[in-house]
KOLDONU-109998 format. One record per residue (C-alpha): x, y, z; residue number from 1; residue in three letters. Coordinates in nm, 4 decimals. Layout:
! KOLDONU-109998
> X	Y	Z	NUM	ALA
...
***
This chain:
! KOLDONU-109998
> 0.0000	0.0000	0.0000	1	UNK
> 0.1039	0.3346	-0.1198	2	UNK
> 0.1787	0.5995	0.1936	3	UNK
> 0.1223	0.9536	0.2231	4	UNK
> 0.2267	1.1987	0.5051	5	UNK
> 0.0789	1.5132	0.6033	6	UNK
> 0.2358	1.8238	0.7445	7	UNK
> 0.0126	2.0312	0.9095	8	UNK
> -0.2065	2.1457	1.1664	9	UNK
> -0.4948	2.0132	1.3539	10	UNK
> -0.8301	2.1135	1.3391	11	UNK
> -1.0486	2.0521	1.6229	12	UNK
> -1.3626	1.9905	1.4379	13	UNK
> -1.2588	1.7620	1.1909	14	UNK
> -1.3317	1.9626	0.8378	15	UNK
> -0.9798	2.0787	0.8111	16	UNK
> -0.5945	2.0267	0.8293	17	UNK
> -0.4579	1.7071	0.9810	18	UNK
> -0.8057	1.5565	0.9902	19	UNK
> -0.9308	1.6468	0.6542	20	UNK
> -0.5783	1.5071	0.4991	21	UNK
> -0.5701	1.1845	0.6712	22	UNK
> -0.9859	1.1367	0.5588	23	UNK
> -0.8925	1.2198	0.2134	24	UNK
> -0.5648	1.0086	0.1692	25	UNK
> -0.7801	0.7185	0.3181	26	UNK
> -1.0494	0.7567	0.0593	27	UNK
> -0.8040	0.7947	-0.2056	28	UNK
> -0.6667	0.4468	-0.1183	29	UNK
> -0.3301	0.5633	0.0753	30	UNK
> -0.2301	0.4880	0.4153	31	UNK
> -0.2102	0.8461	0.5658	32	UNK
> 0.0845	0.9546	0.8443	33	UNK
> 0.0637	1.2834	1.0262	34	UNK
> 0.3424	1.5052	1.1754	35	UNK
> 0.1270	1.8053	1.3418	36	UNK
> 0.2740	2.1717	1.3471	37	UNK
> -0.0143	2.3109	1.5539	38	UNK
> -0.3389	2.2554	1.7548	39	UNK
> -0.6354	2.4353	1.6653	40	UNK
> -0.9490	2.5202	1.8819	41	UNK
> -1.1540	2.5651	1.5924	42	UNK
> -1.5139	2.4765	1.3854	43	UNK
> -1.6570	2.5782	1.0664	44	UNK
> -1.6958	2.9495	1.2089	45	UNK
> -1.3287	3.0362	1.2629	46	UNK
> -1.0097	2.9528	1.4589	47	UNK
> -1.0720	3.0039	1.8230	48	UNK
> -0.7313	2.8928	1.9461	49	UNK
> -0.3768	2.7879	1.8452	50	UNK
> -0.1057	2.5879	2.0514	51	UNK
> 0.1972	2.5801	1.7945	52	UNK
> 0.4241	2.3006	1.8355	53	UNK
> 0.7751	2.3054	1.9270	54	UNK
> 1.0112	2.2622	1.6094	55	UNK
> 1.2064	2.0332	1.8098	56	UNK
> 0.9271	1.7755	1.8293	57	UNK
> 0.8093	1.8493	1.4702	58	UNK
> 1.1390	1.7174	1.3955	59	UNK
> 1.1013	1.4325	1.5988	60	UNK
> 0.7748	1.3415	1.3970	61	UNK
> 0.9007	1.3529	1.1441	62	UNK
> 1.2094	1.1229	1.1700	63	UNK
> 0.9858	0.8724	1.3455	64	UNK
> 0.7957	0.8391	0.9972	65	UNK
> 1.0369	0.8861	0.7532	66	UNK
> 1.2611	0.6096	0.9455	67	UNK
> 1.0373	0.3529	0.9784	68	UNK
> 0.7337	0.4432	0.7086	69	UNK
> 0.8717	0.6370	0.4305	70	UNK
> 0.6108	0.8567	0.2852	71	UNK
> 0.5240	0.8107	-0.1087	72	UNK
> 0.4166	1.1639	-0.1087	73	UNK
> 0.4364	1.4584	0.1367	74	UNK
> 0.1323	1.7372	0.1742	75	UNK
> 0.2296	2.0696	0.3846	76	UNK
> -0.0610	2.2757	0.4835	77	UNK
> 0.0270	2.5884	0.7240	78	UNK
> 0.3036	2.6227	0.9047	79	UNK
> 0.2763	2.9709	1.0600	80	UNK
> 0.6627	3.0429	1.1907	81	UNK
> 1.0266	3.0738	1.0880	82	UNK
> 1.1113	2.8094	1.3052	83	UNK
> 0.8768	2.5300	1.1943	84	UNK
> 0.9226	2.6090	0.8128	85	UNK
> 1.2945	2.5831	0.8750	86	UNK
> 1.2626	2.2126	1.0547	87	UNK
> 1.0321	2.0539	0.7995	88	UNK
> 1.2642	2.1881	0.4900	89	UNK
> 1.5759	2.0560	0.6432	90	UNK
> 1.4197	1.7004	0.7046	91	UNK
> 1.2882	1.7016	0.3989	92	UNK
> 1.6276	1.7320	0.2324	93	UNK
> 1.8079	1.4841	0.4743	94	UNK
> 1.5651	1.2094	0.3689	95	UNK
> 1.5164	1.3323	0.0048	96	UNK
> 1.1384	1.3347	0.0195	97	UNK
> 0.9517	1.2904	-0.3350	98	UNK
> 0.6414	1.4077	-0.4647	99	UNK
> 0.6017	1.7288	-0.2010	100	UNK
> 0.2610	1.9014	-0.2377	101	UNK
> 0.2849	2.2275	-0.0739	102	UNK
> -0.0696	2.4361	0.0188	103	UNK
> 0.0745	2.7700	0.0653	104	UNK
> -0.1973	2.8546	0.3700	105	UNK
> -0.0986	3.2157	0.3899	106	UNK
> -0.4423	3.4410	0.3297	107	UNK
> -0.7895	3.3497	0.4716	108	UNK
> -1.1210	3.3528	0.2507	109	UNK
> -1.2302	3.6574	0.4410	110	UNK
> -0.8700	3.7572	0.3147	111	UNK
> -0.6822	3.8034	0.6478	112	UNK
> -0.3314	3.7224	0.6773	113	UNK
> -0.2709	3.3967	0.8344	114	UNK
> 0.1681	3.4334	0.8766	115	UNK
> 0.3842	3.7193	0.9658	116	UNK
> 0.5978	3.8495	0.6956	117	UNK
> 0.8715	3.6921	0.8325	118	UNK
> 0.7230	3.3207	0.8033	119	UNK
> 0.6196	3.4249	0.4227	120	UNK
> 1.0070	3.4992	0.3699	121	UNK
> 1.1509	3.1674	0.5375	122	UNK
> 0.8382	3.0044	0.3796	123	UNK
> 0.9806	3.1498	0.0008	124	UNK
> 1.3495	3.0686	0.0992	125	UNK
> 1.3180	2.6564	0.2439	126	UNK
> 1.0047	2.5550	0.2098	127	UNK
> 0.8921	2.6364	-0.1962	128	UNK
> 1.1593	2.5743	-0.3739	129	UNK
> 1.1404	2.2074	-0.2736	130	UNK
> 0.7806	2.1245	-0.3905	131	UNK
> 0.6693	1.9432	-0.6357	132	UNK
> 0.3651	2.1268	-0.6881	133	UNK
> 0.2272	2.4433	-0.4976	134	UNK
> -0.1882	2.4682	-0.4316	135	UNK
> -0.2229	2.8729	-0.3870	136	UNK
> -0.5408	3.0294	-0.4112	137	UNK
> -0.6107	3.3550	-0.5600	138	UNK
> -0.4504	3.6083	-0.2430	139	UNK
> -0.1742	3.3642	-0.2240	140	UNK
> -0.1016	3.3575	-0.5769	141	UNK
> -0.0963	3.7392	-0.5156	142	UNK
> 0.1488	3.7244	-0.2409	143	UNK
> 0.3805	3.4971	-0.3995	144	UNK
> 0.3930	3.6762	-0.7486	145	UNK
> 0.3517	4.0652	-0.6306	146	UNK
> 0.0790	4.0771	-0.8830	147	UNK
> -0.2836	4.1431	-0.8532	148	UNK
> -0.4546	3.8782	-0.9891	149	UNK
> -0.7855	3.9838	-1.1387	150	UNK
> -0.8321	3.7758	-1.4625	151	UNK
> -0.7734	3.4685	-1.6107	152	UNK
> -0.4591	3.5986	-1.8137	153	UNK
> -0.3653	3.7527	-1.4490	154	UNK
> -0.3532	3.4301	-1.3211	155	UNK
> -0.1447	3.2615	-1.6002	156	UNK
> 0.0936	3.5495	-1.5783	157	UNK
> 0.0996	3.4813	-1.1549	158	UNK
> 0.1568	3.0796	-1.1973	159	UNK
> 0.4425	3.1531	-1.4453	160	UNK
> 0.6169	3.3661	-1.2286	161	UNK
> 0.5889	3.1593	-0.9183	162	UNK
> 0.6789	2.8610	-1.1150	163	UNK
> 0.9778	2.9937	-1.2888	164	UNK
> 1.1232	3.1922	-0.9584	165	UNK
> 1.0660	2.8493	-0.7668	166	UNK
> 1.1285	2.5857	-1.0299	167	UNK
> 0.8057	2.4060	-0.9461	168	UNK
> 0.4628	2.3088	-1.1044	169	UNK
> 0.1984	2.5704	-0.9492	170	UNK
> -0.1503	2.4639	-0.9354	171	UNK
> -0.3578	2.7994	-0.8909	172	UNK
> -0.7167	2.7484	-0.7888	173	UNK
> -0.9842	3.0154	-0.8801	174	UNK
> -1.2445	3.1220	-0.6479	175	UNK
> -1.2416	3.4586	-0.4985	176	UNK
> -1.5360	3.5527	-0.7897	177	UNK
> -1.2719	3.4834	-1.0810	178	UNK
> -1.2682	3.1063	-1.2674	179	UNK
> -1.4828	2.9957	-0.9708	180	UNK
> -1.4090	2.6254	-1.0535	181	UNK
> -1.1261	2.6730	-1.3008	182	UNK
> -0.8122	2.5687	-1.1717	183	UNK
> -0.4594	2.6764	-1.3739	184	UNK
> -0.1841	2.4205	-1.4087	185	UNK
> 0.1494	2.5409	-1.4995	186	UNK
> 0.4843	2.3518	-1.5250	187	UNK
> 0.7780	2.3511	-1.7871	188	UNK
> 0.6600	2.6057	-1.9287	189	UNK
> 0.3196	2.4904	-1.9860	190	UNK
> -0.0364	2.5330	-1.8721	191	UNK
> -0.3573	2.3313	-1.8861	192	UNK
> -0.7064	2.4830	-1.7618	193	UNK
> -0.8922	2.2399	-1.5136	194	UNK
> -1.2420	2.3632	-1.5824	195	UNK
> -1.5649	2.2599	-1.3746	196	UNK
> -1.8839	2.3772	-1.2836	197	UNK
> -1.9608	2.6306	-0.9929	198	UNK
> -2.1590	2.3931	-0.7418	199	UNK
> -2.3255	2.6245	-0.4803	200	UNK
> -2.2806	2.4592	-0.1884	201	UNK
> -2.1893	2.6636	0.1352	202	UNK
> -2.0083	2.3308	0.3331	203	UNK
> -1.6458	2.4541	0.1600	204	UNK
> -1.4632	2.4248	0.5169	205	UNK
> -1.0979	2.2107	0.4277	206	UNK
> -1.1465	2.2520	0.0448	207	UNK
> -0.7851	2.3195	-0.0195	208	UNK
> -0.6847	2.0999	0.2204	209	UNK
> -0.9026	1.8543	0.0828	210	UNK
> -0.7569	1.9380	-0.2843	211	UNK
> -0.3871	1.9411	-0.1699	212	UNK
> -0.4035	1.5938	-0.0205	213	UNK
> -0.5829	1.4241	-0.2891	214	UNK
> -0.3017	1.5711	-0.5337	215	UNK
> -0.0480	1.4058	-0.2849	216	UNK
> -0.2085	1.0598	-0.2368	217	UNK
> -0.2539	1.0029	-0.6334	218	UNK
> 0.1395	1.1440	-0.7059	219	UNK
> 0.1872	0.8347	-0.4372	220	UNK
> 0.0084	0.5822	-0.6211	221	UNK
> 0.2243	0.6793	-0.9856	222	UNK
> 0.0187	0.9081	-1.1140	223	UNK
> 0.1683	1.1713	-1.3262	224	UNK
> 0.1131	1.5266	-1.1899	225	UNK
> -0.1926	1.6031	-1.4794	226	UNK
> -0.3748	1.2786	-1.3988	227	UNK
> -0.2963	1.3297	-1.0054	228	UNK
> -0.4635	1.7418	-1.0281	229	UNK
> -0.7547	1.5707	-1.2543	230	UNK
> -0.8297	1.3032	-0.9897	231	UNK
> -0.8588	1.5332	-0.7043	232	UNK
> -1.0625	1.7679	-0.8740	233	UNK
> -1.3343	1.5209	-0.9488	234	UNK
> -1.2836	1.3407	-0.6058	235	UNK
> -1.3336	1.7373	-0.4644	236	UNK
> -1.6457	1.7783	-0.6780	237	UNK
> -1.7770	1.4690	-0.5544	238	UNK
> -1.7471	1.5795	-0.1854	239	UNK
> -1.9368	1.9048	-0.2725	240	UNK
> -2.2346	1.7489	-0.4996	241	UNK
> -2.3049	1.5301	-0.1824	242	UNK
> -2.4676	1.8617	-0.0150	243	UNK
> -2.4107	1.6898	0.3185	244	UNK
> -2.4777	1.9407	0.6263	245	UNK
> -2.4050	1.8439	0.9631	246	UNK
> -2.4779	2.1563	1.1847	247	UNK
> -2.5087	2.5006	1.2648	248	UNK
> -2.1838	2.6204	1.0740	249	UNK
> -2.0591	2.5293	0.7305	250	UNK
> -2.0215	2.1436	0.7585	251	UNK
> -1.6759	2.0502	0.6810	252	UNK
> -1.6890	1.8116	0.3206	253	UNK
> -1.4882	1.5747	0.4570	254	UNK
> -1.7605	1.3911	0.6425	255	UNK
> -1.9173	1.3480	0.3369	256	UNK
> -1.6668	1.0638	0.2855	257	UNK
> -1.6702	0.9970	0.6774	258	UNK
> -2.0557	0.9032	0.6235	259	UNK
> -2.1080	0.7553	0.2838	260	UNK
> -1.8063	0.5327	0.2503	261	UNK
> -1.7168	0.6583	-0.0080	262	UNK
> -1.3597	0.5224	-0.1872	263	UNK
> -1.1186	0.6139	-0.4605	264	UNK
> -0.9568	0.3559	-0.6302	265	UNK
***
């Protein structure tokens, strides 16, 4: 069995981060491994609470897995300091880590900054230039280009420059009222438009999580990088056709696998 290992934090109510990553790598057939950066008090309404881990014993989590389970694929969701950032780039390099998916979690859908300026830089410096593939959305396409992204050409120009300053494929997901469902892959020089329809469905908690793990569990079964982006979107669309709502807030998609059974071969 192919094995995938997420980087990230945890997310209290399940929809999101650790949780949503380790759902999604199980339904895409992968046995999922977890090295957590953070604890979250948090639901579909916001973050209430963060406990950040020490970098020491990120480290430690991650040479446990790497020296016993070695990942197929790696997905990094936010890592909000210098510190951290610096850890998981360094282990990543001493045990040559393949197929890296990196969800630059920088910008919040009500567009707050999520990382100081300084975590952005060491972030830029370690951490990107060792993907395989980087997952922004629209603000963090802006952030990592210096460009306002406002069209589709905008966002073409945006995943050029990000992938030709760090020599990586750059998968840049629309939303934020431009190419709701159109997703931009660009690599070597080339692109290729992911199109699909707008579903209106307000349970989006842990979509880009959701998207940046099922990238990283198909890379670990062989899949090519176009095949791996074209599986997750569908496996993505899936989630949000199922309409599922489980409370108060935004239910978190991921249960939608949770309670159906759902499975991706």
């Amino acid at each position: 069995m192919r094995t995938a290992l997420s980087i990230a934090g945890s997310d209290s109510s399940g929809g999101a981060g650790i949780q949503a990553d380790i759902k999604t790598m199980t339904a895409n057939g992968v046995y999922a491994m977890s090295a957590i950066t953070a604890l979250t008090a948090q639901n579909t309404t916001g973050v209430q609470g963060i406990l950040e881990v020490p970098s020491e014993f990120l480290a430690q989590q991650i040479d446990s897995v790497f020296t016993d389970i070695r990942p197929d694929a790696v997905k990094i969701g936010m890592v909000s300091s210098v510190g951290l950032i610096t850890v998981i780039a360094e282990k990543l390099r001493q045990y040559q880590a393949v197929n890296i998916v990196v969800d630059p979690v920088m910008v919040a859908t009500s567009g707050s900054r999520l990382i100081s300026e300084d975590a952005v830089d060491a972030l830029k410096q370690h951490l990107l230039p060792l993907a395989t593939v980087l997952t922004p959305n629209i603000p963090e396409a802006e952030v990592l280009s210096g460009m306002k992204v406002r069209s589709a050409e905008d966002m073409l120009a945006a995943a050029r420059h990000i992938s030709e300053t760090y020599h990586c494929a750059v998968l840049c997901k629309g939303g934020h009222q431009l190419n709701d469902a159109n997703d931009l892959l660009y690599r070597d020089g080339n692109h290729h438009w992911f199109n699909g329809k707008r579903i209106d469905n307000p349970n989006t908690h842990g979509t880009g999580c959701t998207l940046s793990s099922a990238i990283a569990s198909n890379l670990a079964k062989g899949y090519d990088l176009y095949a791996a982006v074209e599986r997750a979107k569908a496996y993505i669309s899936g989630a949000l056709e199922e309409m599922l709502d489980l409370g108060e807030g935004s239910g978190p998609i991921n249960h939608v696998f949770a309670v159906t059974g759902e499975y991706v071969r």
